[in-house]
C-alpha positions as CSV (number, residue, x, y, z in Angstrom):
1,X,-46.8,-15.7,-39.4
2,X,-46.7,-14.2,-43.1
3,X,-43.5,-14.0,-45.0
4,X,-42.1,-12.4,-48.0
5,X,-43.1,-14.4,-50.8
6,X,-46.6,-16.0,-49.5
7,X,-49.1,-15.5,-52.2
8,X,-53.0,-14.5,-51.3
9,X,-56.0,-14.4,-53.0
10,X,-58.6,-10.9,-52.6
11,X,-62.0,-10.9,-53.2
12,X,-62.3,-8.8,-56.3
13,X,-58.2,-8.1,-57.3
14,X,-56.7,-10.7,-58.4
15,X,-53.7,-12.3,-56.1
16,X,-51.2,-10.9,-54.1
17,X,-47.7,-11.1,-52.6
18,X,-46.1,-10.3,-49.5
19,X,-43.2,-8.3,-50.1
20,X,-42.1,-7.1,-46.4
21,X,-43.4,-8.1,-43.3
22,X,-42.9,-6.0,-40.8
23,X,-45.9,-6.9,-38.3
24,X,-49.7,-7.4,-38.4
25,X,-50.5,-3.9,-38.8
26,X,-47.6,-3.5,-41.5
27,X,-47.5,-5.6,-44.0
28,X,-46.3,-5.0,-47.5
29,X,-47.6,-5.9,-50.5
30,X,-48.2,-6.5,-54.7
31,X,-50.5,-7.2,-56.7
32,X,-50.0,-9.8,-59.3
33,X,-52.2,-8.2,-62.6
34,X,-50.8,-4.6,-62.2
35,X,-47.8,-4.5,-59.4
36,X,-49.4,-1.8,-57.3
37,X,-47.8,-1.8,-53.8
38,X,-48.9,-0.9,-50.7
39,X,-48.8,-1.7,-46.9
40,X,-51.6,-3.0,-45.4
41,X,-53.2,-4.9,-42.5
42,X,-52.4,-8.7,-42.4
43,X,-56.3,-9.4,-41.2
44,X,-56.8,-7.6,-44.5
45,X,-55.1,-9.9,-46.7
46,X,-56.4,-12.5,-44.8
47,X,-60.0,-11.3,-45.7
48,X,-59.4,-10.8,-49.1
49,X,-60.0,-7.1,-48.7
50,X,-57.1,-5.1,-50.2
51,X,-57.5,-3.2,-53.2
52,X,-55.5,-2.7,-56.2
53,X,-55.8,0.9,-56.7
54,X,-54.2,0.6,-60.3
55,X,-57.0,-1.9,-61.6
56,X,-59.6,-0.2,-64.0
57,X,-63.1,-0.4,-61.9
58,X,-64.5,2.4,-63.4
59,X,-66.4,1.6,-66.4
60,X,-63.7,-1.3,-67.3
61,X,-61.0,1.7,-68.1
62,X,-61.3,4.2,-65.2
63,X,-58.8,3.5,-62.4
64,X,-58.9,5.5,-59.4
65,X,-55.7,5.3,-57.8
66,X,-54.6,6.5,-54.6
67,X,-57.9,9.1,-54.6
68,X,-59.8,9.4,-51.5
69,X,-63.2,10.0,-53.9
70,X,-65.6,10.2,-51.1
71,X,-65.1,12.7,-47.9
72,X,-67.3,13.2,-45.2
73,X,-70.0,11.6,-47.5
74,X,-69.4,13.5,-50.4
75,X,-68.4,12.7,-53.7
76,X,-65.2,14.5,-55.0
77,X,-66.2,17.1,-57.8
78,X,-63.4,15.9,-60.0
79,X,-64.7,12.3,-59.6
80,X,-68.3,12.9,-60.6
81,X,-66.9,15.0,-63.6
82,X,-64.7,12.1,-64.7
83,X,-66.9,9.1,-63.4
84,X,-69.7,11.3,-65.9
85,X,-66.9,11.2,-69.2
86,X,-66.2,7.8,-68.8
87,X,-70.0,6.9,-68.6
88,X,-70.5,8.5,-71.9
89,X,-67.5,6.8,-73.4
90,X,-68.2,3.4,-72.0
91,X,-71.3,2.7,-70.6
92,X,-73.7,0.7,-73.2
93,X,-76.6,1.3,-71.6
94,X,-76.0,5.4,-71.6
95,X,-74.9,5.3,-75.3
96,X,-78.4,3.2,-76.1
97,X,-80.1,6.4,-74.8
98,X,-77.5,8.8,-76.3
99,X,-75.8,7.7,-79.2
100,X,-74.0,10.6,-79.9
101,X,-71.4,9.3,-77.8
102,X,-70.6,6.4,-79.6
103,X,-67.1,5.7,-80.4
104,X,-66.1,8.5,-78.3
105,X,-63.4,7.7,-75.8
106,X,-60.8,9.1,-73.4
107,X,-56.5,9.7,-73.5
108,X,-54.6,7.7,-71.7
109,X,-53.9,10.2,-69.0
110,X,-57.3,10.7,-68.5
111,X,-58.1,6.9,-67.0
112,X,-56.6,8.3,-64.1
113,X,-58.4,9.8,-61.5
114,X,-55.4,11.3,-60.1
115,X,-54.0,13.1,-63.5
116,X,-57.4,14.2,-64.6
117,X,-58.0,16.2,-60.6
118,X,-55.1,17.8,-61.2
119,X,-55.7,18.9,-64.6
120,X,-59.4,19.9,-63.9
121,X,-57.8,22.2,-60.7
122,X,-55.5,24.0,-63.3
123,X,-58.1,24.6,-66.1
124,X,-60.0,28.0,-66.8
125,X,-63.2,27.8,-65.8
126,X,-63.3,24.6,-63.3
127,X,-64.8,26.7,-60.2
128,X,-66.6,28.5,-62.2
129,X,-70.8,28.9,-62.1
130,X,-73.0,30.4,-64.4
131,X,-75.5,33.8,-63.7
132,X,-78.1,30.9,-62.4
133,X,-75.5,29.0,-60.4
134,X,-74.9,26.2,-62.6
135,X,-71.1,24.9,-62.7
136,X,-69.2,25.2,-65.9
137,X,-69.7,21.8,-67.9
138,X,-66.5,20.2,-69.2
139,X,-66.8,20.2,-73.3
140,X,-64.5,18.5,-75.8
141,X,-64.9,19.7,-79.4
142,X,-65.4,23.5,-79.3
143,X,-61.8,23.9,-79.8
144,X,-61.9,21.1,-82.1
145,X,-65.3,20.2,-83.9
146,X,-66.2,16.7,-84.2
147,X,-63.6,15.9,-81.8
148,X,-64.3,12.1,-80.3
149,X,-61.8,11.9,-77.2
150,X,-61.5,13.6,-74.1
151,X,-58.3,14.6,-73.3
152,X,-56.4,17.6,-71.8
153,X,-55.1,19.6,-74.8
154,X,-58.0,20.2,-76.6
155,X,-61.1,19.6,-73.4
156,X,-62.2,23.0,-71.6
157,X,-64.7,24.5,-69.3
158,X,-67.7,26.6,-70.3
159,X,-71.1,27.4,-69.0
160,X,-74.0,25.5,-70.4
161,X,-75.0,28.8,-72.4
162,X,-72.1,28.2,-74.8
163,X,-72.6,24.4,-74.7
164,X,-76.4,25.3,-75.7
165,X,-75.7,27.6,-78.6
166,X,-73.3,24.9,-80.5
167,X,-75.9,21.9,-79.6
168,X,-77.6,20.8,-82.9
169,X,-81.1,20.0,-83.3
170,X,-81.6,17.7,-86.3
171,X,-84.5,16.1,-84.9
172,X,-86.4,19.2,-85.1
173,X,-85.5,19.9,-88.8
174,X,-86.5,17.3,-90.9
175,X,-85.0,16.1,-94.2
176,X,-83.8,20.1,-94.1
177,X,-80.5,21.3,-93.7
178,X,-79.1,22.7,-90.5
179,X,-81.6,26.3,-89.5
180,X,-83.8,25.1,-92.3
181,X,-87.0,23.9,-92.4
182,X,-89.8,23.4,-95.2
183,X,-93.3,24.8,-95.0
184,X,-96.1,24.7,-98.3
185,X,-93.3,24.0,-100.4
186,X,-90.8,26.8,-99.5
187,X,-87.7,26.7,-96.6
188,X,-88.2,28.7,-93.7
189,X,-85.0,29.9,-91.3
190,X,-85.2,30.3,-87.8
191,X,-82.2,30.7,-85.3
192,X,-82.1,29.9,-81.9
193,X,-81.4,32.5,-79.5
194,X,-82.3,30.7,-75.7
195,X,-83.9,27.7,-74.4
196,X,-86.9,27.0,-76.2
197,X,-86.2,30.9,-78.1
198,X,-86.8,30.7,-82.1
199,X,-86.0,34.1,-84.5
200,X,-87.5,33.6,-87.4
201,X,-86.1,34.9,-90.1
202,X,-88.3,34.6,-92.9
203,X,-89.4,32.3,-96.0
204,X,-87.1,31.6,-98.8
205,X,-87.3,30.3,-102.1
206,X,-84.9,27.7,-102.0
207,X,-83.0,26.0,-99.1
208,X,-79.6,27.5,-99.7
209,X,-80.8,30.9,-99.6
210,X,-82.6,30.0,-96.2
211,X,-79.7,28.2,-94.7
212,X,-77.7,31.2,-95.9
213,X,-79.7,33.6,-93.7
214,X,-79.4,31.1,-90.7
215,X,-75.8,31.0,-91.5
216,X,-75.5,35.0,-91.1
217,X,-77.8,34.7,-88.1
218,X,-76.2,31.7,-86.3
219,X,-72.7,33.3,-86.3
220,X,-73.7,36.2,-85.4
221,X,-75.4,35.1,-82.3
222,X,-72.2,32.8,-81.6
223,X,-70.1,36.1,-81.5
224,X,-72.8,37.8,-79.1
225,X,-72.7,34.9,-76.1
226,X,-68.4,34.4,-77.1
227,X,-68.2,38.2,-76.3
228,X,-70.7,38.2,-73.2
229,X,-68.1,35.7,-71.6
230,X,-65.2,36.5,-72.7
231,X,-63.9,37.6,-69.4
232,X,-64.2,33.9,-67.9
233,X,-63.9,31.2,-70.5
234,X,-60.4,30.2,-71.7
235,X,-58.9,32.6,-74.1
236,X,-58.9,29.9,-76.4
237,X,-62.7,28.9,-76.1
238,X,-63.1,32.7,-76.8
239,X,-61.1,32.6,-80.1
240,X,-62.5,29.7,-81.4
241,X,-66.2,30.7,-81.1
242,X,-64.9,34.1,-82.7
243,X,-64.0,31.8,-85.6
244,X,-66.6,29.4,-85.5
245,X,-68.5,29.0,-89.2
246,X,-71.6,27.0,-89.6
247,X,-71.9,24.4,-92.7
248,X,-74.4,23.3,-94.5
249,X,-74.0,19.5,-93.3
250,X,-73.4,20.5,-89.5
């Protein structure tokens, strides 16, 4: 029979020790790496089949905790959100085919499955779909650009129509600065308006005076989409893109 004190090894966790025996189906234990406790079966240990829901399986950082994050076959919405972050942040293989993401990472609180579910169920925005049906995406530097890590003061919910008009497109541009591009020797401005939707705004002598017209334009049009949601985005998603000014080196 086990007693308090025997040591086993799992599969995949690391060891374990019996803390309490109470009977076979009531057995408690700890883990040896992280001290997570909890009572179990002792054919489980016996197996080497007990998890250690405070060891980092996601992505080497993600730890799911106590979260049930399948049911009835499906995947919890908060887990595919956070599994998704933590992809970007630490999967090599994603960052190879977006580098973007490189050296972006997440807080503390938000390796935990547990703290970021309950954050994401308090947020502005979280239940949220779009005119077309499409869940609000989670975005982390609209309230602060440039921004590199996810984490709950500054990460908020929008629908992929604001997460569009802030999304640059260098590759389409050239050597030109942002809204600028060169034609015959002279810098023509166009502004995005929708998927795959250019306004052009005309030919320009130099490149400042273009980028200054895509400037105008740009802002504008930021305004336009902030004030079209401004009923269901976070009040201070709303006031940012209110304030949002477009640079020349964006």
């Amino acid at each position: 029979m086990m007693q308090e004190g025997d040591v086993f090894k799992t599969k995949s966790y690391g060891d374990l020790i019996v803390t309490k025996y109470i009977n076979s189906q009531a057995v408690c234990v700890k883990f040896v790496v992280t001290g997570y406790e909890t009572t179990t079966q002792a054919i489980s240990i016996r197996r080497g089949s007990v998890k250690d829901r405070l060891l980092p399986t996601v992505y080497g950082i993600g730890i799911t905790g106590d979260i049930q994050v399948n049911v009835n076959g499906q995947y919890l919405k908060e887990y595919k959100i956070w599994k998704r972050v933590l992809c970007r942040c630490y999967s090599v293989g994603y960052q190879k085919v977006q580098p973007t993401y490189i050296d972006c990472s997440v807080s503390e609180n938000f390796r935990y499955l547990e703290y970021f579910k309950e954050w994401c169920n308090n947020q502005i925005g979280f239940n949220s779909v779009d005119e077309k049906g499409k869940p609000f995406a989670l975005d982390k530097d609209i309230l602060v650009k440039g921004n590199r890590v996810y984490n709950e003061d500054v990460c908020v919910f929008v629908p992929s129509e604001i997460n569009s008009v802030l999304t640059k497109r260098g590759n389409k541009r050239g050597d030109c600065v942002v809204g600028v591009s060169k034609y015959e020797g002279k810098f023509v401005a166009k502004v995005f308006t929708g998927k795959r939707v250019q306004d052009y705004l005309g030919i320009f002598k130099t490149e400042k005076d273009a980028f200054q017209a895509y400037k105008i334009a740009k802002e504008a049009h930021i305004e336009e989409i902030a004030n079209k949601w401004k009923d269901q985005i976070d009040p201070r998603v709303y006031k940012s893109l209110m304030n949002y000014e477009v640079h020349i080196d964006d």
